[in-house]
N, C-alpha and C positions, 0 to 999 in steps of 0.2 A: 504494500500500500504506500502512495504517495503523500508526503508528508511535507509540509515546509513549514518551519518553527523559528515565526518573527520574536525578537527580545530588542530593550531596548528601550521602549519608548517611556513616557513619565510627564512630569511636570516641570517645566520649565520656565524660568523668566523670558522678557521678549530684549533681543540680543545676544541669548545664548545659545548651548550646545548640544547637539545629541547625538549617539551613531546608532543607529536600526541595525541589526543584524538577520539575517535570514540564512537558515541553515535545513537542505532540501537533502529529502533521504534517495537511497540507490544511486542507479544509475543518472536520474532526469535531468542533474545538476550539471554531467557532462556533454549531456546532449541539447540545451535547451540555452535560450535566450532570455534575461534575468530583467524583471523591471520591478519598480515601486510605485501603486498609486495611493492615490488619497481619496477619503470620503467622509468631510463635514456635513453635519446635521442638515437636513435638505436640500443637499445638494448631492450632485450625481457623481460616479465615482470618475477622477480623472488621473490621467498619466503624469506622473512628477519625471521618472527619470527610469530609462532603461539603458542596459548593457549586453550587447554578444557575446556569441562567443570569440571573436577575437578581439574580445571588450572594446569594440566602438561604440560610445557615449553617444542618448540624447536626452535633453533637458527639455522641459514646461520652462516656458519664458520665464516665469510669476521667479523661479529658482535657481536660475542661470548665476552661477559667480556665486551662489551663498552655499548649492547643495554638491555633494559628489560621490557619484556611484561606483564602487569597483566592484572586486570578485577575486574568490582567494580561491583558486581550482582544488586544490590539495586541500581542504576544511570544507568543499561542498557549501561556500558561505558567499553571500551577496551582501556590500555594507552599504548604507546611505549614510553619511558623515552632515548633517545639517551643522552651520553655523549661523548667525546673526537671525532666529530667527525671527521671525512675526505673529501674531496673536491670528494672524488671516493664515496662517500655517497646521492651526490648530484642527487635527482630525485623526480618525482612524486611516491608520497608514499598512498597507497590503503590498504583501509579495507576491512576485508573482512568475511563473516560469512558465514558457512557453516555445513552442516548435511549430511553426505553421506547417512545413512540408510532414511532421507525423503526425498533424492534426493533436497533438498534447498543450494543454492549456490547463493548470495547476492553482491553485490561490491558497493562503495562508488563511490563519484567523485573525490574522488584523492585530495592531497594537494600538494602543490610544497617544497620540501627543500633544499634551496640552500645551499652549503659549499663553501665560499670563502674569503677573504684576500681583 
């Protein structure tokens, strides 16, 4: 069974730091394409940032220059490293792995990240 197991997230001031961790069992981590989105309260779920596998980066505008995605092969782990954040940052944040060509499409259970004062 496929599993991806986000850690990570909390409470935070706006300015500060967080890194998201996602950590996907078997083989799927090797075969798959690794993103993070987000999903505040009435709003729909959106794309913050994905990574390849030959880790070519894309950003959500809203997080260009504050967020950055890598991937550690060897640990089966995807990281979102947030800095300077924003209170408009504030949501449940999802893993997520995916392969269009074997039709595989994966999701976490979400971590909460709060930005607040």
């Amino acid at each position: 069974q496929v599993q991806l197991v986000e850690s990570g997230g909390g409470l935070v001031q706006p300015g500060g730091s967080l890194r998201l961790s996602c950590t996907a069992s078997g083989i799927i981590f090797s075969i798959s394409n690794m993103g993070w989105y987000r999903q505040a309260p009435g709003k729909q779920r959106e794309l913050v940032a994905t990574i390849t596998l030959s880790s070519t980066t894309t950003y959500a505008d809203s997080v260009k220059g504050r967020f950055t995605i890598s991937r550690d092969n060897a640990k089966n782990t995807v990281y979102l490293q947030m800095n300077s954040l924003k209170p408009e940052d504030t949501a449940v944040y999802y893993c997520n792995a995916a392969n269009r060509l074997m039709s595989l499409n994966y999701w976490g259970q979400g971590t909460q990240v709060t930005v607040s004062s």
